[in-house]
Phi, psi and omega in degrees: 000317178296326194292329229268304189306294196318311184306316187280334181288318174323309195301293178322333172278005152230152102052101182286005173260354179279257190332334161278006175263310206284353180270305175328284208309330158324304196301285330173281224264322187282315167318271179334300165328287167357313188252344222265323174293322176269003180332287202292327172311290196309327186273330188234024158270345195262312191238030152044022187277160192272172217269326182301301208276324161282333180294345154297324198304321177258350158289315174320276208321284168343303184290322196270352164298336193258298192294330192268321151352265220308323172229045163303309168335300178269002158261330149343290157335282151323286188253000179112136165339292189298313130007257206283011184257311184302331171337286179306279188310324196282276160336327201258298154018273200285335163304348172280302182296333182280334169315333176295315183244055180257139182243333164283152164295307178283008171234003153272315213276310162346303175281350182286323178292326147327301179285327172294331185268335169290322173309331190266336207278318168312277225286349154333269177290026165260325171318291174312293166304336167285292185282015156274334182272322166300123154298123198294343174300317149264000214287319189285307191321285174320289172335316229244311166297308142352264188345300191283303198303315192284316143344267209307293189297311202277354174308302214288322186302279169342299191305319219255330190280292180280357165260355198275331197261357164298307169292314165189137199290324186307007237213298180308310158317258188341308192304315179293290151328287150346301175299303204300308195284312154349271195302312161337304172295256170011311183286304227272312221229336170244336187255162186243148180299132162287314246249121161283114185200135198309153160043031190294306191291313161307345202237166221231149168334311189275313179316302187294332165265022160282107159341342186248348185313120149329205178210318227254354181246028167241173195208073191352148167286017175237188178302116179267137175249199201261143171239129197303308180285332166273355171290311154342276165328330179270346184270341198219075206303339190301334157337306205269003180310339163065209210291337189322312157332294169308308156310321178272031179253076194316298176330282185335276196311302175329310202276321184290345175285316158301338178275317182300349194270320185289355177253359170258345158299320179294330194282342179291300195323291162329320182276287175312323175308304198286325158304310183301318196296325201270342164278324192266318200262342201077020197276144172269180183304298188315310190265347166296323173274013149275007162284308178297333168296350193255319178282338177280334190269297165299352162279335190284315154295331185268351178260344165271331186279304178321309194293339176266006169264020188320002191241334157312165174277128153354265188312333159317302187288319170223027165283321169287316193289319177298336169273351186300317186298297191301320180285335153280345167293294131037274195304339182276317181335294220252317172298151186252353189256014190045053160238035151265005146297331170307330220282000000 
């Protein structure tokens, strides 16, 4: 019974469209999972290529995901959340579905490039659309749940992924596909735009994505209400200096740069592990996809054990999580039976 209480007092601490994000992102992530670890496998039985030139496949993707980053943020903006999220999901949808029949090096790198320019434009706008919705006071909780939701969904994808793709990969495609477009609809048909902005509804496509266009002369297609980010601007015009702004916060830049140097051991692993497993050990899809379920299951625990230690220091907090990366990498290395990817 308490636990039951507890479950209601959450539900009830947010937003029912927070929770309908946090049901997408189930759908949208366990979908995705499903392909993304076997990806590089699926790609070089169809185009018989040395492993460097498919393994480009996800560096295309990665760049063109790093260049559409830069103007998710204003089209967010612009033309609205909800927009560019129903967008994102639809594109990576139907790009799932087009992977079946892609057979060339240039129409694999054409959907990596598809999903890489849509992927960024979600999660801008869900970032965004969560702290429109979210009181900053809550704001860390929700993130963690965000968090806990996507972990938890990518446990489930690989295990469900690699058994779809031992009987047949179109089978796993179809799945993936299905979640992202799922969660679309949901978006589409249940959630309401947070960003309130004059004359949104009135204004032709191009107009609203003119470079000169105010924020302050658009107008959502609700009820319009006060919005905390355009006050911020009339009070504090320095606000809108965008990325320039961002640069010069020497700390900020510090830490993305340690974090980015510090995300390429894992993103080789990760990319490169399932090819290894099945060329040198023989490990199949099926059994292969309790790895990433098994590590997605321990981000779900170490991101619930963190949230009740919160008085550690950040940097504290991932100053551990880097030796943890390091003593498992480590542990893949130096083992000859590959069972040192668990670590």
């Amino acid at each position: 019974m308490k636990l039951i209480n507890s479950a209601k007092a959450l539900y009830n601490e947010y937003p029912r469209q927070f929770w309908l994000m946090i049901t997408g992102i189930v759908l949208s992530t366990a979908g995705g999972s499903m392909i993304w670890p076997f990806l590089i496998i699926y790609a070089s039985s169809k185009l018989d290529m040395p492993l460097s030139n498919v393994a480009a496949l996800i560096s295309i993707n990665a760049g063109t995901g790093l260049i559409f980053s830069l103007i998710a943020g204003t089209l967010a903006d612009k033309v609205g959340r909800k927009v560019v999220m129903n967008f994102s999901l639809t594109v990576n949808g139907i790009a799932y579905f087009l992977l079946m029949y892609a057979h060339t090096y240039p129409q694999f790198a054409g959907l990596m490039i598809l999903v890489g320019l849509s992927n960024p434009l979600y999660q801008v706008g869900a970032d965004a659309m969560l702290a429109d919705m979210i009181p900053s006071e809550n704001r860390t909780d929700a993130y963690a749940i965000n968090r806990i939701a996507n972990n938890a969904a990518f446990a489930l994808g690989p295990a469900i992924g690699g058994f779809l793709a031992t009987r047949s990969y179109n089978l796993a495609f179809y799945a993936a596909g299905a979640g992202f477009l799922i969660y679309s609809l949901l978006l589409f048909f249940l959630a309401r735009e947070t960003l309130d902005i004059q004359t949104l509804s009135k204004a032709s496509p191009w107009w609203r994505l003119s470079p000169n266009m105010s924020l302050k002369r658009l107008i959502a297609p609700f009820k319009p209400r006060p919005i905390d980010a355009i006050k911020l601007l009339d009070e504090n015009p320095s606000q809108s200096e965008g990325y320039w702004r961002m640069f010069q916060d020497k700390n900020y830049m510090a830490f993305v740069a340690t974090t980015s140097i510090g995300l390429i051991a894992p993103t080789m692993l990760w990319i490169l592990m399932p090819v290894y497993a099945k060329t040198n050990y023989g490990i199949p899809e099926a059994l292969y996809g309790w790895i990433p379920t098994t590590n997605a299951l321990m981000c779900v625990c170490a991101i619930r054990c963190h949230k009740h230690y919160s008085e550690t220091s950040y940097s504290s907090r991932a100053q551990c999580g880097n030796v943890d990366l390091c003593t498992g990498y480590r542990q893949c290395c130096a083992d000859e039976q590959f069972l040192g990817v668990l670590a």
